[in-house]
C-alpha positions as CSV (number, residue, x, y, z in Angstrom):
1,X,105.2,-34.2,6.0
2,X,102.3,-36.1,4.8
3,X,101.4,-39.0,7.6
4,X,101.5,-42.5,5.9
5,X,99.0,-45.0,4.9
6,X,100.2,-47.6,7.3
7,X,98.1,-46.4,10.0
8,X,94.8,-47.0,8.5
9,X,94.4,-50.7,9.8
10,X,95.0,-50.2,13.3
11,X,92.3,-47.6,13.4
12,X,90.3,-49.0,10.4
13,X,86.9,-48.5,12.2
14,X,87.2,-44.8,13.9
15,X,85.5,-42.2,12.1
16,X,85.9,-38.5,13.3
17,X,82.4,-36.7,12.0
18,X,82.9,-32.4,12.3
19,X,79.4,-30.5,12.0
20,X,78.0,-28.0,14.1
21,X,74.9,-29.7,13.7
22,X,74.5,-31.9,17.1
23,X,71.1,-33.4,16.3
24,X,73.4,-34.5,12.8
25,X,75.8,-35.8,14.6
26,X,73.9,-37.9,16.9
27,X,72.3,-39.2,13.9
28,X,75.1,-40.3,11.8
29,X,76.4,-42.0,15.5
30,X,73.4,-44.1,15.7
31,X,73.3,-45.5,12.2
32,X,77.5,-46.0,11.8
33,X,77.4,-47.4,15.4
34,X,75.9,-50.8,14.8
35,X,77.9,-50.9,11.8
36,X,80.6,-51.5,13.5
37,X,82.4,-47.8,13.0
38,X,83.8,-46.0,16.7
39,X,82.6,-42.5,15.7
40,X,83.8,-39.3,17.5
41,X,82.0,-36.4,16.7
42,X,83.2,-32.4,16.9
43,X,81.5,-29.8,16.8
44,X,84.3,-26.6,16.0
45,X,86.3,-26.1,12.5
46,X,89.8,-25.4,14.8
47,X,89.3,-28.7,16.9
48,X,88.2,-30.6,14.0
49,X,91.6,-30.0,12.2
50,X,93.2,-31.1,15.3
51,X,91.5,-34.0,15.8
52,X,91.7,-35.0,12.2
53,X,95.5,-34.6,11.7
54,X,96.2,-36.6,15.6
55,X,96.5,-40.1,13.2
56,X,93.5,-41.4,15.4
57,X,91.2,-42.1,12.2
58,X,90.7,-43.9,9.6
59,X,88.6,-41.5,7.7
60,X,86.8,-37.7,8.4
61,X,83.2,-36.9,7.4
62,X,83.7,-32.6,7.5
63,X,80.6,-30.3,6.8
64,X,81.3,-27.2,4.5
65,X,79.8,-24.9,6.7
66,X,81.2,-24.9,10.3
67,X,81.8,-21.9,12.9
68,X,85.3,-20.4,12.7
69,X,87.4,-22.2,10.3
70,X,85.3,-23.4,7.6
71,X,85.2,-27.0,5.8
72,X,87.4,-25.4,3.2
73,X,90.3,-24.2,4.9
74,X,90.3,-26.9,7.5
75,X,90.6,-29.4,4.5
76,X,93.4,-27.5,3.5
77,X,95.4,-27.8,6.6
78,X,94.4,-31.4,6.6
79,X,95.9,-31.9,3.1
80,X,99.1,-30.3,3.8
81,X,99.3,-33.0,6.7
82,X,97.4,-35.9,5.6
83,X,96.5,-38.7,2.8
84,X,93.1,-39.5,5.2
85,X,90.3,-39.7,3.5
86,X,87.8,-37.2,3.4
87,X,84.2,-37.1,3.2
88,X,82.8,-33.5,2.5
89,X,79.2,-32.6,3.5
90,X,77.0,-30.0,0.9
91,X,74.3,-28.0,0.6
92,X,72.4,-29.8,-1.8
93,X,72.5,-28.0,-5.3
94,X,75.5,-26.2,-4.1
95,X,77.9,-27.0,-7.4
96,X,80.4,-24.7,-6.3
97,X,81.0,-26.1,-2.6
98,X,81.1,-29.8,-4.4
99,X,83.6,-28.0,-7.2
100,X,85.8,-26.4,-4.6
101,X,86.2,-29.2,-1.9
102,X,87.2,-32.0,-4.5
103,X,89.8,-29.5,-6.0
104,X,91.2,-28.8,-2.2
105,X,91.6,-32.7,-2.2
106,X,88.3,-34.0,-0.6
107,X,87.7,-38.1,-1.6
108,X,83.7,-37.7,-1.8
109,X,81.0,-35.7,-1.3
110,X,77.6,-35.6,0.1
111,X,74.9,-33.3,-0.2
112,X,72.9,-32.6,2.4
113,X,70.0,-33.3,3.8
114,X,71.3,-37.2,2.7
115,X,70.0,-40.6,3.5
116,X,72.2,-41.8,6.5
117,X,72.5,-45.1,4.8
118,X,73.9,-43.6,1.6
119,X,76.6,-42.4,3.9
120,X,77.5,-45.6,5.0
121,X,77.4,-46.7,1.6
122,X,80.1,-43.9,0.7
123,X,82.2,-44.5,4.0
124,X,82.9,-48.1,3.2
125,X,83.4,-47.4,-0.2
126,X,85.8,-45.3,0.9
127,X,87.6,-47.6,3.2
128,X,87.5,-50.3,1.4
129,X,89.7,-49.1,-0.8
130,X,92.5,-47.4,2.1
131,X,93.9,-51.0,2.3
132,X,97.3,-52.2,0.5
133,X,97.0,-54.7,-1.7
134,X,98.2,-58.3,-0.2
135,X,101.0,-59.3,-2.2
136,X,100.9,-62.6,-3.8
137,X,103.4,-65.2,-2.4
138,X,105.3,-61.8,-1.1
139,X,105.9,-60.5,-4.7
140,X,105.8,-56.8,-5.1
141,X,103.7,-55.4,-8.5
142,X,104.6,-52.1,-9.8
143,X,103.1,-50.6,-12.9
144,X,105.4,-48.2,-14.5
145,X,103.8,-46.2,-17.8
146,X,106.3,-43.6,-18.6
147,X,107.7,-41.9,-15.7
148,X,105.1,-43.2,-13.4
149,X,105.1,-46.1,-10.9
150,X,102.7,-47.2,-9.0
151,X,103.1,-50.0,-6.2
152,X,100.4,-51.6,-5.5
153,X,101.3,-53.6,-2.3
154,X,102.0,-50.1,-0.2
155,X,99.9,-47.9,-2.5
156,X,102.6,-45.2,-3.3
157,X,103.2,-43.2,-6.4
158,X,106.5,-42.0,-8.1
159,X,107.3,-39.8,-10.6
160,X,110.7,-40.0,-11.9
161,X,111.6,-41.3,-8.8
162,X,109.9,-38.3,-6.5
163,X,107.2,-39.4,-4.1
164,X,103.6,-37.8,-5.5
165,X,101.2,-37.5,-2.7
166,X,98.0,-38.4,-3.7
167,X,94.6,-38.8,-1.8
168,X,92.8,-42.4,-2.0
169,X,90.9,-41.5,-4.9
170,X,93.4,-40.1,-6.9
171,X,95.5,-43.1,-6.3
172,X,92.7,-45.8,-7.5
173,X,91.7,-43.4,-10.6
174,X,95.4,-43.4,-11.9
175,X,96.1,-47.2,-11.1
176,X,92.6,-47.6,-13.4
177,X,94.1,-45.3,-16.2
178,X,97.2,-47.0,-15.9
179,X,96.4,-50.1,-16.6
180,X,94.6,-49.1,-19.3
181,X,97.1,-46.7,-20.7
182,X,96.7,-46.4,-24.7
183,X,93.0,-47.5,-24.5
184,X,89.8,-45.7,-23.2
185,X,88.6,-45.7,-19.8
186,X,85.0,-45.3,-19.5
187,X,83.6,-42.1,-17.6
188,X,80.8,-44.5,-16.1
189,X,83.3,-47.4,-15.4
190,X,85.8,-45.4,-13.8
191,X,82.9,-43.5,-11.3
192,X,81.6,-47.2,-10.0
193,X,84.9,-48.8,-9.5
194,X,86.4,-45.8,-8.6
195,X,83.6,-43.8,-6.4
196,X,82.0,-47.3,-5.7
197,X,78.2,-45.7,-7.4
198,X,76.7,-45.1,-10.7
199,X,77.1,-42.4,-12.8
200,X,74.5,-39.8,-12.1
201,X,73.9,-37.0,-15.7
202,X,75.3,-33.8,-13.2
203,X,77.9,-35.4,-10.8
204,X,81.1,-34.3,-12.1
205,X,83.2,-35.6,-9.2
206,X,85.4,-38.1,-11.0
207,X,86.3,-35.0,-14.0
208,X,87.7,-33.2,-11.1
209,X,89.5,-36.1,-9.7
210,X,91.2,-36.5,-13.4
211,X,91.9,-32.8,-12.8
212,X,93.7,-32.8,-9.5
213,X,95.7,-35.8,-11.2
214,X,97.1,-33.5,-13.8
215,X,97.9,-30.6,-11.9
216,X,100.4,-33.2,-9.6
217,X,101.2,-35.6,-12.6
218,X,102.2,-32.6,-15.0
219,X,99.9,-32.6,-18.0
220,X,102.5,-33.6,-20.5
221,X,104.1,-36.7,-20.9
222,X,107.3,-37.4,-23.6
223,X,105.1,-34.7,-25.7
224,X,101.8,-36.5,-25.1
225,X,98.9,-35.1,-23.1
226,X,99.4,-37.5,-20.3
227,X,95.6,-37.7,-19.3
228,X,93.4,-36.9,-22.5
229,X,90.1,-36.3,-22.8
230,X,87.8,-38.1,-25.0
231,X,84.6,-35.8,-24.6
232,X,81.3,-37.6,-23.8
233,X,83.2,-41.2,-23.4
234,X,86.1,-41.0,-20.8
235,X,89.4,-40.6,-21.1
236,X,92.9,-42.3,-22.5
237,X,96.5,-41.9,-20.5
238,X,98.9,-41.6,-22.9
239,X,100.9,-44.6,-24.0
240,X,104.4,-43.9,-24.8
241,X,106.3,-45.6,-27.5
242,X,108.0,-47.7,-24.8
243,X,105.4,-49.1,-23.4
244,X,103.2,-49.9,-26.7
């Protein structure tokens, strides 16, 4: 049973960092420290997962390559837990690694050896977006294209009226498409208000993003493509004749 969201502002500031690397670790401590982030750091795939799924955090920084249980499969067991965000660590130039964690569900990626203040950049990113929306004069919004709905005050997704789990990422990307269902959202748009940077020629994350959104949306929609690609531009979720 995935853990819910609700936790995420009583432990908005801890951040559990798993790499064997200690002199790492110590790094990333001192730089998040005096930003205000309590940072627990282990060292072991198997205690890692533990750690990660004990609803202690509000987000996990995991390095591919770890002894024992690699990054991979200890995302996995995360995922079949947990909607925490998580913040995967690459070799750089590694495409594969980057590929493989974002299609197990990972929220980011960095490449290593990385600027420590780039990852603080990409944590807060990350966390600023965790938080539900506060509703306006206690009003709930829902966006409903099809036979989605999205609520935006507790950040949950249904489809047909079945819960779809979806990582922090996944949800912001679909709540951009949605509101622009019928039109085209930008490739470059949706990677800076989405992944809070700029589009970079060979970063590909956002694609796979739209991809793990089709495998748990369905790809069809009424006999539309639900998510469609407009190659070189972005993309355009399909407007059905009800909502045009």
């Amino acid at each position: 049973m995935f853990l819910p969201l609700d936790y995420l502002s009583a432990n908005m500031e801890r951040v559990l960092v798993i790499d064997d690397d200690i002199g790492l670790c110590e790094l990333v401590e001192e730089y998040l420290g005096p930003e205000g982030y309590d940072v627990e750091t282990v060292h072991n795939g198997e205690r890692g997962l533990e750690r990660a799924v004990a609803n202690e955090h509000a987000l996990v920084v995991l390095d591919v390559m770890l002894p024992g249980m690699n990054g991979f499969d200890v995302l996995r067991r995360i995922r079949a837990k947990s909607r925490i965000p998580v913040l995967m660590l690459t070799a750089r130039g590694d495409d594969v690694d980057r590929i493989v964690g974002l299609e197990i569900g990972a929220d980011d990626y960095l490449s290593k050896p990385f600027n420590p203040r780039e990852l603080v950049a990409r944590i807060r990113a990350i966390l600023r977006r965790t938080q539900p929306a506060e509703p306006a004069g206690g009003s709930r919004e829902a966006l409903v294209v099809g036979d989605i709905e999205l609520d935006t005050n507790t950040r949950t997704v249904r489809r047909a009226g079945e819960p779809i789990e979806l990582t922090v990422v996944e949800y912001d990307l679909l709540e951009k498409l949605l509101r622009a269902a019928g039109h085209i959202a930008k490739r470059e748009e949706l990677v800076k208000e989405v992944l809070g940077r700029e589009l970079s020629p060979f970063d590909r994350s956002i694609d796979m993003h739209v991809s793990n959104l089709r495998k748990k949306l369905g790809h069809q929609l009424h006999g539309f493509e639900r998510i469609k690609t407009i190659r070189g531009v972005g993309y355009i979720y399909a407007a059905t004749p009800a909502n045009n």
